[in-house]
C-alpha positions in Angstrom: 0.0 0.0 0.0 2.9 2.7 0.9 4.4 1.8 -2.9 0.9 2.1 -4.5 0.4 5.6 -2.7 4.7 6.1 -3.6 3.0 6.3 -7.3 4.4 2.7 -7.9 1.6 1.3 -9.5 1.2 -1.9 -7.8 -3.1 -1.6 -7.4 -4.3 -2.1 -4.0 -7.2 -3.7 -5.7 -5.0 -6.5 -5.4 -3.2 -6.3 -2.1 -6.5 -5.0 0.2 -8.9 -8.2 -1.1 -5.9 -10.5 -0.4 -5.6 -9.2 3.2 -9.6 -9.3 3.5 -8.9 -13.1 2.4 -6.0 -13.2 5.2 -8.6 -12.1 8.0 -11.5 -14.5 6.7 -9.0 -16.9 7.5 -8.5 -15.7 11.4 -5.2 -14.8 11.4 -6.2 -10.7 11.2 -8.9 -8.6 11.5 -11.2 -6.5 9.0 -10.8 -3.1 11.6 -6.6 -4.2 11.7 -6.2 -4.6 7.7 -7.9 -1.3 6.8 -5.3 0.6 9.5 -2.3 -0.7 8.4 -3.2 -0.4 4.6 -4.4 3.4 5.0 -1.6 3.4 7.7 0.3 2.4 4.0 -1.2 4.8 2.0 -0.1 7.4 4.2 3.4 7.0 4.6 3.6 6.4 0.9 1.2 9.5 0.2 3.8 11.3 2.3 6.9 10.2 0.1 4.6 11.4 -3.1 4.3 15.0 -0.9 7.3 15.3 -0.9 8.8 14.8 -4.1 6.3 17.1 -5.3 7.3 19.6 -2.6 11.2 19.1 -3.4 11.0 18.2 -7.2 7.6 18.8 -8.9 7.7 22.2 -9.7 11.1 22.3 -11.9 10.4 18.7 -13.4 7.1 20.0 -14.3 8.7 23.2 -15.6 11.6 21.4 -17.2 9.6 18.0 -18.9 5.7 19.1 -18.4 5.9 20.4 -22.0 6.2 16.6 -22.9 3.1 15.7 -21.2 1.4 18.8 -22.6 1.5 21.0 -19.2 2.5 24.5 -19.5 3.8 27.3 -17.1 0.1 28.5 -18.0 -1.3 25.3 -16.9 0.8 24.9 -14.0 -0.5 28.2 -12.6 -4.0 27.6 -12.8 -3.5 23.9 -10.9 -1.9 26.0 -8.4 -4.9 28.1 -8.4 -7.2 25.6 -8.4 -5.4 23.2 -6.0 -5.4 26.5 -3.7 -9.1 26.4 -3.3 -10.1 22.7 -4.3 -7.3 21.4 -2.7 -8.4 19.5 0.7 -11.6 17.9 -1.0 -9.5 17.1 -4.2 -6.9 15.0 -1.6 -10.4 13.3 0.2 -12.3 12.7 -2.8 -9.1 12.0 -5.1 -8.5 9.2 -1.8 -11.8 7.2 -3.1 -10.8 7.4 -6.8 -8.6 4.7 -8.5 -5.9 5.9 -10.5 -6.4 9.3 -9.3 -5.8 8.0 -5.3 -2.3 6.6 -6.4 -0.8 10.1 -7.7 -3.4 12.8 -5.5 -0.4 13.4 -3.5 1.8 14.9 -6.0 0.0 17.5 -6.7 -1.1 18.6 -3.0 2.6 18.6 -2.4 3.4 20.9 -5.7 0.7 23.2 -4.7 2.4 23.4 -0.9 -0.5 22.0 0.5 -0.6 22.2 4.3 1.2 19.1 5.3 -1.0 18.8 8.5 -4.5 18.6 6.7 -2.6 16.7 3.8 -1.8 14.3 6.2 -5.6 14.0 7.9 -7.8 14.0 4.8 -4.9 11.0 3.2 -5.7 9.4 6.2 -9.7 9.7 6.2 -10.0 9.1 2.2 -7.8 6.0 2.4 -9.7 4.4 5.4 -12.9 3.5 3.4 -11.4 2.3 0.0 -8.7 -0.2 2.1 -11.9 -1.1 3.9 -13.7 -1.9 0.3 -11.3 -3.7 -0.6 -10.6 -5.7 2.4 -14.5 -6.9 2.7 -14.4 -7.5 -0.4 -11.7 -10.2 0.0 -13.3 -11.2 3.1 -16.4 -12.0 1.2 -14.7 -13.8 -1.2 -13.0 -16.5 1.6 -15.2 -19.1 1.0 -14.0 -18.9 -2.4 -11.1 -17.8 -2.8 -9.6 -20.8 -4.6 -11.6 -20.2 -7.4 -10.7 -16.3 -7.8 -7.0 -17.2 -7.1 -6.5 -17.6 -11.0 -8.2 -14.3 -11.5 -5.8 -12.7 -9.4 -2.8 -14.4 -11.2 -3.7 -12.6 -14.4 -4.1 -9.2 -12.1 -0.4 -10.5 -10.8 0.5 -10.4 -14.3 -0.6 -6.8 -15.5 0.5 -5.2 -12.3 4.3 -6.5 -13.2 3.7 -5.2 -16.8 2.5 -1.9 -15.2 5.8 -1.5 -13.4 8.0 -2.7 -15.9 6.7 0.4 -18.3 7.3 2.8 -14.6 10.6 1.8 -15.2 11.1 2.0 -18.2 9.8 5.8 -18.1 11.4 6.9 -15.4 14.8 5.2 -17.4 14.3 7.3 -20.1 13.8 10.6 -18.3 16.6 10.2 -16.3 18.5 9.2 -19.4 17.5 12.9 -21.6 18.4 15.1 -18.7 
């Protein structure tokens, strides 16, 4: 969960179910699965802050052109995120795709780290518990969805292969 909220895109619509599976089982519970994986999120939420504290700004300036963001652009996210912010981080939290990389704009905007750090929290909180019942539900048969989850297993290496790969070649131009 901290590598999927580090932008890393391993999906915690993976790891959460697996973990709701884990407490079916006994060994954990629901209410103990959901705090450690927002517990997760946070801390990797917090490594995405940041680096887009530190580093967002001139990697934006220097590559957004690539990814079609201008110094135009950048200025109105910064005036957006100024007064959308806080409900962009709680709602963004309950979003996928958008829940994995929330956290590097809050941290380019400057968002106050304190509320940063309580609306991460309270955003992740009912997705990891989603997830985690939803894996719970699925004990019984979790046998059958174990294939399923192979092929999931399969994409999410893929997924981080091409993170690589990208991160490779912008290292490599600069």
């Amino acid at each position: 969960m901290t590598l999927e909220s580090a932008c890393i895109p391993i999906p915690s619509e993976i790891i959460m179910p697996f973990a709701g599976y884990v407490a079916w089982t006994g060994e954990l519970t629901l209410i103990a699965i959901t705090l450690a994986g927002a517990f997760g999120n946070l801390v990797g939420s917090w490594i995405a802050y940041f680096i887009g504290l530190k580093e967002g700004r001139p990697l934006l300036e220097k590559y957004g052109k690539y990814i079609l963001i201008s110094h135009h652009k950048l200025e109105l996210a910064d005036k957006w995120f100024e007064k959308y912010g806080h409900e962009a981080v709680l709602i963004g939290r309950l979003l996928p795709i958008v829940r994995t990389f929330i956290s590097l704009p809050a941290g380019i905007a400057g968002m106050d780290f304190k509320k940063f750090t309580i609306y991460t929290f309270i955003g992740c909180l009912p997705w990891c518990f989603a997830l985690a019942y939803i894996g719970y539900s699925l004990g019984p048969n979790w046998e059958t969805m174990r294939d399923i989850f192979h092929m999931l297993d399969y994409v999410a290496a893929a997924l981080v292969i091409v993170f690589i790969y990208i991160v490779y070649k912008l290292r490599k131009e600069e």
